[in-house]
C-alpha positions as CSV (number, residue, x, y, z in Angstrom):
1,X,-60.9,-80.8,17.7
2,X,-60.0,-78.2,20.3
3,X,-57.9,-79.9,22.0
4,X,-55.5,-81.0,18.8
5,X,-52.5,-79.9,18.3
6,X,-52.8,-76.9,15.4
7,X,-50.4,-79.4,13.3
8,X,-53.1,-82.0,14.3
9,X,-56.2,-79.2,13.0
10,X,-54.4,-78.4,9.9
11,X,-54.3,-81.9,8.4
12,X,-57.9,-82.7,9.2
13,X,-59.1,-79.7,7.8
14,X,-57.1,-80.3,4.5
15,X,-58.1,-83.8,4.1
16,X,-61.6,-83.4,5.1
17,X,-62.4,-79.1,4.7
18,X,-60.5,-78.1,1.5
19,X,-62.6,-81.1,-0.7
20,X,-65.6,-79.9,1.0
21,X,-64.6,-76.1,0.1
22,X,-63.0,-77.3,-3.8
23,X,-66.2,-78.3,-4.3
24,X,-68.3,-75.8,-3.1
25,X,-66.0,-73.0,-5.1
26,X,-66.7,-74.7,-8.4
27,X,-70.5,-75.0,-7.9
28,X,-70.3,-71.2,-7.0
29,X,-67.7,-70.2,-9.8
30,X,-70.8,-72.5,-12.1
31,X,-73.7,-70.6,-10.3
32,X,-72.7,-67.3,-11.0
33,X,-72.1,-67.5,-14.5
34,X,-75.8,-68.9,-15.1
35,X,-78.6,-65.8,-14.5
36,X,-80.7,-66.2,-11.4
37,X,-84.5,-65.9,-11.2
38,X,-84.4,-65.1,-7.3
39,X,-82.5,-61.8,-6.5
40,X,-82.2,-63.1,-3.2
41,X,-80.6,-66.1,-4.1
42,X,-78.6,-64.2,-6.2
43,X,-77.5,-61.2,-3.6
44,X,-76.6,-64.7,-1.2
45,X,-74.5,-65.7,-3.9
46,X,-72.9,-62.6,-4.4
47,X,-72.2,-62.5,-0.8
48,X,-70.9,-66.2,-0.7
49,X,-68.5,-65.1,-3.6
50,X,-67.5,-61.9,-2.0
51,X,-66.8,-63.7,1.5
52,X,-64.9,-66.3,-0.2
53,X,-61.1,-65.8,1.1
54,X,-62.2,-65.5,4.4
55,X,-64.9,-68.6,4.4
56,X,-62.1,-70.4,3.5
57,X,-58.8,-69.0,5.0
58,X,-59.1,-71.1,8.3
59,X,-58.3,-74.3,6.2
60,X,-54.4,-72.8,5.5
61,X,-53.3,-72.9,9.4
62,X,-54.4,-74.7,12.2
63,X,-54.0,-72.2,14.8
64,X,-56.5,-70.1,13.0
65,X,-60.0,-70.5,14.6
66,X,-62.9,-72.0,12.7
67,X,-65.0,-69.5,13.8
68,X,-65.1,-66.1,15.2
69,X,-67.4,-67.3,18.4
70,X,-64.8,-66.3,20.5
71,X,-64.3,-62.6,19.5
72,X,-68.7,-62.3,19.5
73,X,-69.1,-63.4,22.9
74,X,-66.0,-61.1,23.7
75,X,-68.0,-58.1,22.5
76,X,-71.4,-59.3,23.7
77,X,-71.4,-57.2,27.1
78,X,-70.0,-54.3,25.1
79,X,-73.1,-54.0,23.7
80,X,-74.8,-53.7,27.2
81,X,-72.1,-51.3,28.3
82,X,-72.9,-49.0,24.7
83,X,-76.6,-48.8,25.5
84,X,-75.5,-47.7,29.4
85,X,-73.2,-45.3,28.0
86,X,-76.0,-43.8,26.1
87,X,-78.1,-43.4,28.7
88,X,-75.3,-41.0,30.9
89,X,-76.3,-37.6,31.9
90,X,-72.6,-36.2,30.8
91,X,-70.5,-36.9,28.8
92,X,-67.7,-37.5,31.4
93,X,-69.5,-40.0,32.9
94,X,-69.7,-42.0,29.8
95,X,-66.3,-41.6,29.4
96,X,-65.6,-42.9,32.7
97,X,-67.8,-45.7,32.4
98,X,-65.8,-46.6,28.8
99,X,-62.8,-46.7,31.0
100,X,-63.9,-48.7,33.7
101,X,-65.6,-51.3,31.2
102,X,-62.1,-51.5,29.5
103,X,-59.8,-52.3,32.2
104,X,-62.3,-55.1,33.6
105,X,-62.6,-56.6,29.3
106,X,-59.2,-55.9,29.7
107,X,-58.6,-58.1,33.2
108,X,-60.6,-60.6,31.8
109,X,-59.1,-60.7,28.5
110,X,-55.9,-61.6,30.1
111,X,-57.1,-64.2,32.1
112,X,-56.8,-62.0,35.5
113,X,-59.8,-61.5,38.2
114,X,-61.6,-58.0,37.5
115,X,-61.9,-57.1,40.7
116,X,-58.1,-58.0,42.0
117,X,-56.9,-56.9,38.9
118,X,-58.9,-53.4,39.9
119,X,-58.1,-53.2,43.4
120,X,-54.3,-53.8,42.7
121,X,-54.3,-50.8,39.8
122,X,-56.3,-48.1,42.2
123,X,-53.8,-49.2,44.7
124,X,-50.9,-49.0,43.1
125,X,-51.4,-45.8,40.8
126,X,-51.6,-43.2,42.9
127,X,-48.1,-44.2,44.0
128,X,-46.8,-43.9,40.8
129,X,-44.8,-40.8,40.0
130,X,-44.0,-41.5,36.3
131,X,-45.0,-43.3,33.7
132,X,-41.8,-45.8,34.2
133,X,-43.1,-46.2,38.0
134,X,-46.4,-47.6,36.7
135,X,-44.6,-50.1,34.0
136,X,-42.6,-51.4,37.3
137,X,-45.5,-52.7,38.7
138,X,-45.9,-55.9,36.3
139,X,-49.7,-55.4,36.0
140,X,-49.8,-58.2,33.4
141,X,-51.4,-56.2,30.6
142,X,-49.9,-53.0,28.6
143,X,-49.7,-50.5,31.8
144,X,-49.1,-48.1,28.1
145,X,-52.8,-49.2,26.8
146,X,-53.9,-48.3,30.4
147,X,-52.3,-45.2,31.0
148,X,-53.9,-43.7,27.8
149,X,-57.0,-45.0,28.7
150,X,-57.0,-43.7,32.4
151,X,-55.8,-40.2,31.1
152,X,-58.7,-39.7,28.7
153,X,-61.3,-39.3,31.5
């Protein structure tokens, strides 16, 4: 299905998701009423009710992911960068180190090579006068977001 169309996504996930979904709702709506022995199984239900709108929002647009696979992996090596950050000696040097890992998420975010995208800002900023100099340069990501990033070192 990646590869549909989102008018393609939407219409598969209404004829073969929402049922699914309608169906799923009612035996919830039914399940909750009723008392539970487990309070596990109750606490999941619960949850299941609680989490509803968004369990089942991807089924009104099909441009809207399934899932949110994409976001975890995006956040995975933040993780690894939060446990090095912990482990600096100051805290400038954790700050730095925040920096740096943004503007290569950053790069990579937008599709660019880290370490051109990194060569071509330390070459280019300390040429820069002004803060209009630096939006001339056509970075391809907001030159703003990385201004304000650089500054709070």
């Amino acid at each position: 299905m990646k590869a549909e169309t989102t008018d393609k996504k939407y219409r598969v996930r209404q004829q073969e998701s929402a049922p699914v979904l309608v169906a799923l709702k009612k035996w919830l709506d039914k399940s909750l009423k009723h008392p539970v022995k487990s309070a596990k199984l109750t606490n999941a239900l619960t949850y299941l009710s609680n989490q509803w709108c968004k369990l089942s929002r991807y089924t009104e647009n099909g441009a809207w992911p399934i899932d949110n696979n994409h976001a975890e992996n995006c956040t995975r090596p933040f993780v690894v960068g939060r446990k090095n950050w912990l482990s600096s000696t100051s805290v400038e040097g954790a700050k730095a180190s925040a920096n740096l890992y943004s503007l290569v998420e950053s790069a990579k975010a937008n599709n660019l090579d880290p370490s051109a995208y990194l060569k071509t800002v330390f070459t280019l900023l300390p040429q820069a006068e002004t803060v209009d100099d630096i939006e001339t340069f056509g970075l391809g990501i907001s030159i703003r977001w990385l201004v304000r990033c650089l500054v709070r070192v």
